[in-house]
C-alpha positions as CSV (number, residue, x, y, z in Angstrom):
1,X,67.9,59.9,-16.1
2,X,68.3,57.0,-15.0
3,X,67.2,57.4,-11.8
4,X,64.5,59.1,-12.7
5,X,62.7,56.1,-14.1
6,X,62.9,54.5,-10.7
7,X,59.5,56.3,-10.0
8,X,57.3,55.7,-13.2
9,X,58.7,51.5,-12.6
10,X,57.5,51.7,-8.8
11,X,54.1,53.4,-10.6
12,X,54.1,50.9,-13.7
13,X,54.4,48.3,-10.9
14,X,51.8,49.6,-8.4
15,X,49.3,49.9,-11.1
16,X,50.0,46.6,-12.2
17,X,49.4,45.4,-8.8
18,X,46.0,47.0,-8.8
19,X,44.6,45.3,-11.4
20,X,46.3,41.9,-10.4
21,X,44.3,42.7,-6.9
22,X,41.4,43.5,-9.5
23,X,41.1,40.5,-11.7
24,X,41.9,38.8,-8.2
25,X,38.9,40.1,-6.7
26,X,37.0,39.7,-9.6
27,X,37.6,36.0,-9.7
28,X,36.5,35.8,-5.4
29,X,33.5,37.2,-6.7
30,X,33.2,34.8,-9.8
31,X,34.2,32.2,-7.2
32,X,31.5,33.3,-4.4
33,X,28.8,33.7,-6.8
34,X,29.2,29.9,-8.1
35,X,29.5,28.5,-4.6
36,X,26.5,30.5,-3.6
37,X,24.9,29.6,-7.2
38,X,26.0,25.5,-5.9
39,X,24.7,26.2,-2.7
40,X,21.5,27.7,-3.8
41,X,20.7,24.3,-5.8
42,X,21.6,22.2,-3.1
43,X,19.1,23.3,-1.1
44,X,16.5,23.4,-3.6
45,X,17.4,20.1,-4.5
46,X,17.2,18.8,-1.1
47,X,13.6,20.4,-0.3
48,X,10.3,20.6,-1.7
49,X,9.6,23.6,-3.1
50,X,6.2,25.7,-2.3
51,X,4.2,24.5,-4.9
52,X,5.2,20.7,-4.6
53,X,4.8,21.0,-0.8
54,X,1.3,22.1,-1.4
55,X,0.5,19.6,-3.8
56,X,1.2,16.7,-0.9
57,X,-0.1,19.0,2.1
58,X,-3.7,17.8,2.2
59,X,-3.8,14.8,4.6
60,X,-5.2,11.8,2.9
61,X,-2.2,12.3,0.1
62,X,-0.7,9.4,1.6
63,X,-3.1,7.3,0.9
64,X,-1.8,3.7,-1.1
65,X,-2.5,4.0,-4.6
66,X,-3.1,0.4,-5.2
67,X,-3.6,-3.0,-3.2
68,X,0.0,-4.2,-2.6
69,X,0.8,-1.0,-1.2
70,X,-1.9,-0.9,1.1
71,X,-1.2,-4.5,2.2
72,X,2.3,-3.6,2.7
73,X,1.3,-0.5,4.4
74,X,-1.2,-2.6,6.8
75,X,1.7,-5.1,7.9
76,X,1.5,-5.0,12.0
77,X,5.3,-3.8,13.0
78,X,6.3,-5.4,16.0
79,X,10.1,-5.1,15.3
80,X,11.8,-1.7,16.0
81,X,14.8,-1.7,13.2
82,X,12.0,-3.1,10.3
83,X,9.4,-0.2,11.4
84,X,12.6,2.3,11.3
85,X,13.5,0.6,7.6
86,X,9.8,1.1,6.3
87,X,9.2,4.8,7.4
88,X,12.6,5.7,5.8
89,X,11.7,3.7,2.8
90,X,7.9,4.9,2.7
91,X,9.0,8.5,3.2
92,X,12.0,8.0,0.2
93,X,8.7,7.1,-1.9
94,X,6.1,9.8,-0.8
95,X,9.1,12.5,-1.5
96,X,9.3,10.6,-5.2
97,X,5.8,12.0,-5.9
98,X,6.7,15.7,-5.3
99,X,5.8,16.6,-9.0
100,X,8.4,19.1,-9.6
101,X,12.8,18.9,-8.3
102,X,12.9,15.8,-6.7
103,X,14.7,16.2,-3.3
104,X,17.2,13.8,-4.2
105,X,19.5,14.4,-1.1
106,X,16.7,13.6,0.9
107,X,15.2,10.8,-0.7
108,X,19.2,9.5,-0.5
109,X,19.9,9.7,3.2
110,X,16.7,7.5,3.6
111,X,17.9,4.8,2.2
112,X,21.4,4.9,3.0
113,X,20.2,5.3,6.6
114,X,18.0,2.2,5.6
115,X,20.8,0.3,4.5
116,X,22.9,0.6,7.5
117,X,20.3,0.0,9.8
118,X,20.2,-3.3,7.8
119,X,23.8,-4.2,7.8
120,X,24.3,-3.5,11.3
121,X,20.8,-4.5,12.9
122,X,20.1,-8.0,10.8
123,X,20.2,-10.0,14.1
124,X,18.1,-7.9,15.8
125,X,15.5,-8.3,13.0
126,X,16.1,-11.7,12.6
127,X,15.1,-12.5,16.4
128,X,11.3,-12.3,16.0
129,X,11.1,-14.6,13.0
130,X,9.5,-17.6,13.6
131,X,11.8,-20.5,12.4
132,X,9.3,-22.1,10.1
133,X,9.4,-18.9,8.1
134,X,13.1,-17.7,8.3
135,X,14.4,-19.4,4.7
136,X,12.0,-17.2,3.2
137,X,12.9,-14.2,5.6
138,X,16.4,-14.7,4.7
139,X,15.6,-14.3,1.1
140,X,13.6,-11.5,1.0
141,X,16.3,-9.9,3.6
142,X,18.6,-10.1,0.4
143,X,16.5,-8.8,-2.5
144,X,16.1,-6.2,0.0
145,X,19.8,-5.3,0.6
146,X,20.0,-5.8,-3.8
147,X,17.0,-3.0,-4.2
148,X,19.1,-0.8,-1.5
149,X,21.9,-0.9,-3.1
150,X,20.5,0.2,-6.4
151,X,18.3,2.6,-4.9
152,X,21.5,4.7,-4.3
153,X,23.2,4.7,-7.0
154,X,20.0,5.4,-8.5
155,X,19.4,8.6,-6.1
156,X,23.7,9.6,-6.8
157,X,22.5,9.7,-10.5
158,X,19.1,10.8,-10.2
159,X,17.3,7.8,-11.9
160,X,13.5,8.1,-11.7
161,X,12.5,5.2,-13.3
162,X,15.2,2.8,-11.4
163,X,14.5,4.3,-8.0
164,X,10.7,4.4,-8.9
165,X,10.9,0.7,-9.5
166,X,13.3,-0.4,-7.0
167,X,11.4,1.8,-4.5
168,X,8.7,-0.8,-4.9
169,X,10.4,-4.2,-4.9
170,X,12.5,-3.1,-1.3
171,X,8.8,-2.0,0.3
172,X,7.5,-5.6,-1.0
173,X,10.5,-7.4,0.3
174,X,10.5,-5.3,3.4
175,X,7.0,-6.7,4.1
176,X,7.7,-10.4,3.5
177,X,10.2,-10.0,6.5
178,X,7.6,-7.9,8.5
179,X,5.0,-10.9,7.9
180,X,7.4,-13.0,9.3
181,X,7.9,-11.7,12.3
182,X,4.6,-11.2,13.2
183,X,3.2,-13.9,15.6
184,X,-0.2,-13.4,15.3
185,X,-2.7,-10.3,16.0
186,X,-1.1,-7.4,18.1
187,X,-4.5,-6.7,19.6
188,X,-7.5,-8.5,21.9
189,X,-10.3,-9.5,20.2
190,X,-13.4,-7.6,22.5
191,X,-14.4,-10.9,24.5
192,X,-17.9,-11.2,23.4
193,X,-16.6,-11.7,19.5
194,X,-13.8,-14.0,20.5
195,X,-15.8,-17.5,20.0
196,X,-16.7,-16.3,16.3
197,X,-14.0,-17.2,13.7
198,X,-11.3,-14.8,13.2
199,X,-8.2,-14.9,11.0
200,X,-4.5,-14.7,13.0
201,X,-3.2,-13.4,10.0
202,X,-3.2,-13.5,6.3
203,X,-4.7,-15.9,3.9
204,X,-5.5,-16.2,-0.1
205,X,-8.8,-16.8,-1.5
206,X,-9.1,-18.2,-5.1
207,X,-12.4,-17.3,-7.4
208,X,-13.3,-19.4,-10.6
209,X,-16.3,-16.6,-12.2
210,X,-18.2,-17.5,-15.5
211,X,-20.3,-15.0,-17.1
212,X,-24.3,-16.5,-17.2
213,X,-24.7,-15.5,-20.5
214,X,-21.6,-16.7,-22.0
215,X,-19.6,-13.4,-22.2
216,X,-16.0,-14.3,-22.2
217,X,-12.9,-12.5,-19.9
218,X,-10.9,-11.5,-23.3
219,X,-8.5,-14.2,-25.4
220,X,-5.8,-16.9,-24.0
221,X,-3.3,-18.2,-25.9
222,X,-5.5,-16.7,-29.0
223,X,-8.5,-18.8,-27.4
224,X,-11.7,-17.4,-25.6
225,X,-11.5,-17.2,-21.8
226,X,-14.8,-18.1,-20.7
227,X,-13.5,-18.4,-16.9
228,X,-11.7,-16.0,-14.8
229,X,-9.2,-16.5,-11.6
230,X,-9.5,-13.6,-9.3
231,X,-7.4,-14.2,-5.8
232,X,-8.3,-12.1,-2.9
233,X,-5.6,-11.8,-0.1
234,X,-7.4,-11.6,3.1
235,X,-5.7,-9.6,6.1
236,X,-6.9,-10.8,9.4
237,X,-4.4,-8.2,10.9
238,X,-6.5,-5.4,10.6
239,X,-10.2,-7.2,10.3
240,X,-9.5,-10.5,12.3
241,X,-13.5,-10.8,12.6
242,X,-14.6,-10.2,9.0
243,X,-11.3,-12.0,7.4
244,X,-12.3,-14.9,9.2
245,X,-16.1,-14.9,8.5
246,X,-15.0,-15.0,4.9
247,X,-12.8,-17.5,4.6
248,X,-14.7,-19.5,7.4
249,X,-17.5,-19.4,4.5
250,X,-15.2,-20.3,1.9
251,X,-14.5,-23.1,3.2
252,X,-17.8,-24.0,4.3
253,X,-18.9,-23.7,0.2
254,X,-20.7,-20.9,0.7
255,X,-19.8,-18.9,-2.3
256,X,-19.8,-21.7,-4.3
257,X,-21.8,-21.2,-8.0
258,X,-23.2,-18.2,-5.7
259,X,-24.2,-15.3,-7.7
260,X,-22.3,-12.3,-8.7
261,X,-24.2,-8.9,-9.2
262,X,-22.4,-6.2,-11.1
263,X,-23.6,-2.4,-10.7
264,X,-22.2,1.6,-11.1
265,X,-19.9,1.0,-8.6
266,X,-19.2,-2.8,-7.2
267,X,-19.3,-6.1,-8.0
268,X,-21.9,-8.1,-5.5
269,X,-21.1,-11.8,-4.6
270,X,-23.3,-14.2,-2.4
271,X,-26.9,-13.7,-1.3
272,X,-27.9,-11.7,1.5
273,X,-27.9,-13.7,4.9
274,X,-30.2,-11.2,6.9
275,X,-32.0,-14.0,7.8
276,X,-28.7,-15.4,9.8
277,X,-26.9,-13.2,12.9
278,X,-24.9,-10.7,11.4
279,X,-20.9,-10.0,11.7
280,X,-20.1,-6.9,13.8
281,X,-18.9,-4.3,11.9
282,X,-15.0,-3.7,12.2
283,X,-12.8,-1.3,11.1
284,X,-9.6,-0.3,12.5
285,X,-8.2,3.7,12.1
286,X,-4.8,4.0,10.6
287,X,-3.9,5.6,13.6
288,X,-5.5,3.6,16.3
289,X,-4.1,0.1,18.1
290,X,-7.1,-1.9,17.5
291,X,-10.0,-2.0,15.5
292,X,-13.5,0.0,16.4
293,X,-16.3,-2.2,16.6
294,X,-20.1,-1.9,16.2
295,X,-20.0,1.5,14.6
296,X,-19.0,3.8,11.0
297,X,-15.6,5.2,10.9
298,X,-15.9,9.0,10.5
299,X,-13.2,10.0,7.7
300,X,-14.8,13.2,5.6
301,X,-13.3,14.9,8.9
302,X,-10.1,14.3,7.9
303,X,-9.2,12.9,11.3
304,X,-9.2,9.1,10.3
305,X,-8.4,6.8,7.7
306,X,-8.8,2.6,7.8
307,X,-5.7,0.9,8.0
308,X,-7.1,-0.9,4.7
309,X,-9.0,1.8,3.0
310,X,-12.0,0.9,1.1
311,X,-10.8,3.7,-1.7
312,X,-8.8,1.2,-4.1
313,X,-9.9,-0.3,-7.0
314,X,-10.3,-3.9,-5.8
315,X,-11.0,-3.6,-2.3
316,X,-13.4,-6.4,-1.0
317,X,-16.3,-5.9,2.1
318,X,-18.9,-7.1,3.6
319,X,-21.9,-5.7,2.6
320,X,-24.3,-3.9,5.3
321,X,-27.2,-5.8,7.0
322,X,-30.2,-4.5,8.1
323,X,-29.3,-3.7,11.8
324,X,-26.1,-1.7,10.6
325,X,-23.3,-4.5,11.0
326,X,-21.7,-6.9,8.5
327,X,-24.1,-9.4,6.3
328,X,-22.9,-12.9,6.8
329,X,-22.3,-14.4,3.6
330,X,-22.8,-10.8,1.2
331,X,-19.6,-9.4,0.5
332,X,-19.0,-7.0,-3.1
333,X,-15.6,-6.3,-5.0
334,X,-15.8,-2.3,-4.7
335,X,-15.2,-0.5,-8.5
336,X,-13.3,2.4,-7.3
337,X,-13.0,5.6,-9.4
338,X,-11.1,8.3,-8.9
339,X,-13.0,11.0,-10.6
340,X,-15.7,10.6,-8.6
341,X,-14.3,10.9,-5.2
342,X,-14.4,13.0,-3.0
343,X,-12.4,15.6,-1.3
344,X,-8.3,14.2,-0.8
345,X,-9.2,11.1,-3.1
346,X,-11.6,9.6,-0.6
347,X,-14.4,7.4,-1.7
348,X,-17.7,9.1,-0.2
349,X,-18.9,5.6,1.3
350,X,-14.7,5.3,2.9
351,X,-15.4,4.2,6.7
352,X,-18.5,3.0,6.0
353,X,-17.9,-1.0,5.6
354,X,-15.6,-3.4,6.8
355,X,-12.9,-4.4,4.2
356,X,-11.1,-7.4,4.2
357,X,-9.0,-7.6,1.9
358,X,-7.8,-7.0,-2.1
359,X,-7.8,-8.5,-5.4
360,X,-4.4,-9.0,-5.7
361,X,-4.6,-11.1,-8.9
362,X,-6.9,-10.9,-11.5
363,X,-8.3,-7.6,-11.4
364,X,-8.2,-7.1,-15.4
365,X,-10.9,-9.5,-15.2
366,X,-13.1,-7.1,-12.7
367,X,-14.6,-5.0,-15.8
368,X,-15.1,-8.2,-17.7
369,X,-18.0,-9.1,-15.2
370,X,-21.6,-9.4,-16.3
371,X,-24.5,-7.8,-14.3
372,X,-25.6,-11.8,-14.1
373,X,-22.5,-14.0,-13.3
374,X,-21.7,-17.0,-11.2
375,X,-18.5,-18.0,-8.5
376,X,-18.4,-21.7,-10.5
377,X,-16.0,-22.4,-7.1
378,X,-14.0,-21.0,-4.1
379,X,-11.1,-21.8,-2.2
380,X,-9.1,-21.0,0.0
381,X,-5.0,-21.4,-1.2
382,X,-3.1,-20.6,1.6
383,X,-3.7,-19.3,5.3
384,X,-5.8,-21.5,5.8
385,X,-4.4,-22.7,9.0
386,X,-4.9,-19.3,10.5
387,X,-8.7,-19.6,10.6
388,X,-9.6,-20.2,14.2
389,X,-13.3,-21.1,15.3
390,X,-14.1,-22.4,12.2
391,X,-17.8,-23.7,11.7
392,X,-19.0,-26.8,10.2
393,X,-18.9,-27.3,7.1
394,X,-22.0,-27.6,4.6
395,X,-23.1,-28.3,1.8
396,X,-23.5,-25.4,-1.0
397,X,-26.5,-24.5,-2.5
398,X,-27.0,-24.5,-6.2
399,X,-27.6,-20.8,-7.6
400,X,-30.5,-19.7,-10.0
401,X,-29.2,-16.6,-10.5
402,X,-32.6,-15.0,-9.3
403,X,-31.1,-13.4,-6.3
404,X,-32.4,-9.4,-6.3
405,X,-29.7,-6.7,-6.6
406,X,-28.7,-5.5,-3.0
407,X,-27.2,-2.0,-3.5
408,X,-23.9,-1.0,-1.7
């Protein structure tokens, strides 16, 4: 009998087998289906899905959504590594506004890409500084490197707020080094513009405005504000003609207790100089080396946009003179509002006047502005060595506030 139980053993044993190879092959499965479950969210971590993709497919979605990152944006790069840094960094931030999965994997190899391209280029972007500039460089080189580092941990980890905000402050101090290394306009002025004044670069314009009949700009320190400080920054990089007009008439007094005019959609300052030559108009594509002269930008095509769009609350222009071109002295503080743009956020008048610059400080004080108010002074607080040509300087002219309304 004994040896008869041999066979049912070998049986109890192969069928034991079986199922070991079973539950064995059930747990590959198990195994398979998690790595292919892992896999599966990888990928849809690390790309946009349909929807999102459509959301960002039109092609003025990369527009800046406010002034600093338009002036960031319009920084000329003329060093290889800092242009390589920004287009990571820019694209880590576009990817941010995918509005559903975040493509964190993505959005992480930029910067890490970033930050070795920072560790192991620095001389390289250090060589175009100009030495009057390179303490300041040098600083902003290390908030950068801070941001960077924070930015990954906050893409490991999946922070939004941290990379949102860090995001920000590594574009800002990307652009201070950018500024620094740029010697002066990467262009030629057209010849028969180059004796007029022009700005080699970027200065600040400070506005004192009172309201004429008193209105105040909100409370101080629990006190009215009657007066309100509203900086411009003025980029002569992209508008070298217009930036320099304006703060060539700063500094003449021009604006000076000049009126301001406030309607639907801007804020008008000066009087209308179409008594005087006017400025050419300039505006320079996004896309093109230098800026067009003499002649509208055509953007509701979709095939253009202005280095420094005109579709941002704060933007500043010169008005339009008679002929077509620039007004001299008028220049308005454009009200922009999204919901009534047009198609891919554009403003409907975007191309259309030469923009100079932003409100960069201040611009709380914008919807605080009378339809009847007054520049009480103007000045320019730095750049002001950049102005070339300048014109003699006169005296300004007191304002009676009776200048008519000159619509944008």
């Amino acid at each position: 009998r004994a040896p008869a139980a041999a066979p049912r053993s070998r049986r109890r044993n192969r069928v034991a087998a079986r199922a070991a190879n079973r539950d064995a092959s059930s747990d590959d499965a198990a195994l398979g289906r998690s790595l292919l479950a892992l896999a599966l969210a990888a990928t849809l971590s690390a790309a946009p899905t349909p929807d999102a993709l459509a959301a960002l497919s039109n092609p003025n979605s990369r527009l800046p959504r406010n002034a600093k990152a338009a002036l960031r944006r319009a920084v000329p790069a003329v060093n290889e590594e800092t242009r390589e840094i920004q287009r990571k960094l820019e694209d880590a931030a576009y990817l941010m506004r995918i509005p559903q999965r975040k493509p964190w994997a993505t959005m992480a190899k930029d910067v890490d890409e970033s930050r070795k391209i920072m560790l192991e280029k620095k001389t390289d972007v250090f060589e175009n500084v100009r030495s009057n500039d390179r303490a300041e460089a040098e600083e902003a080189y290390a908030r950068l490197d801070d941001a960077l580092e924070r930015l990954s941990r906050a893409a490991a980890t999946q922070d939004f707020d941290t990379f949102d905000a860090k995001i920000a402050q590594a574009l800002d101090s990307l652009s201070v080094v950018q500024i620094a290394q740029a010697p002066g306009l990467p262009f030629q002025i057209p010849a028969k513009y180059q004796a007029l004044p022009k700005l080699v670069g970027r200065a600040t314009v400070e506005l004192k405005v009172r309201n004429a009949d008193g209105g105040g700009f909100g409370l101080l320190n629990g006190d009215k504000l009657d007066e309100a400080t509203i900086e411009i920054t003025v980029d002569g990089y992209n508008a070298p003609v217009t930036a320099g007009n304006f703060v060539d008439n700063v500094k003449r007094g021009v604006y000076d207790n000049a009126p301001l005019r406030r309607s639907e959609t801007s804020i008008m300052g000066g009087t209308n100089a179409d008594s005087q030559e006017s400025v050419p108009l300039e505006i320079k594509s996004s896309d093109s080396f230098d800026p067009l002269y003499r002649s509208p930008l055509d953007v509701q095509s979709g095939e253009a946009i202005p280095s420094i769009p005109l579709s941002i609350n704060g933007s500043v222009a010169m008005a339009r003179s008679s002929d077509g071109q620039s007004d001299k002295e008028q220049f308005f503080v454009y009200l922009f509002d999204k919901r009534s743009a047009g198609l891919g956020g554009l403003s409907f008048e975007e191309g259309e006047f030469a923009v100079f610059g932003y409100v960069t400080k201040g611009e709380e004080y914008l919807g605080s502005i009378g339809t009847n108010a007054r520049i009480t002074s103007a000045k320019v607080t730095s750049g002001g060595d950049k102005l070339a040509n300048a014109r003699t300087v006169v005296e300004p002219v007191p304002s009676d506030f009776s200048a008519p309304d000159v619509a944008v």
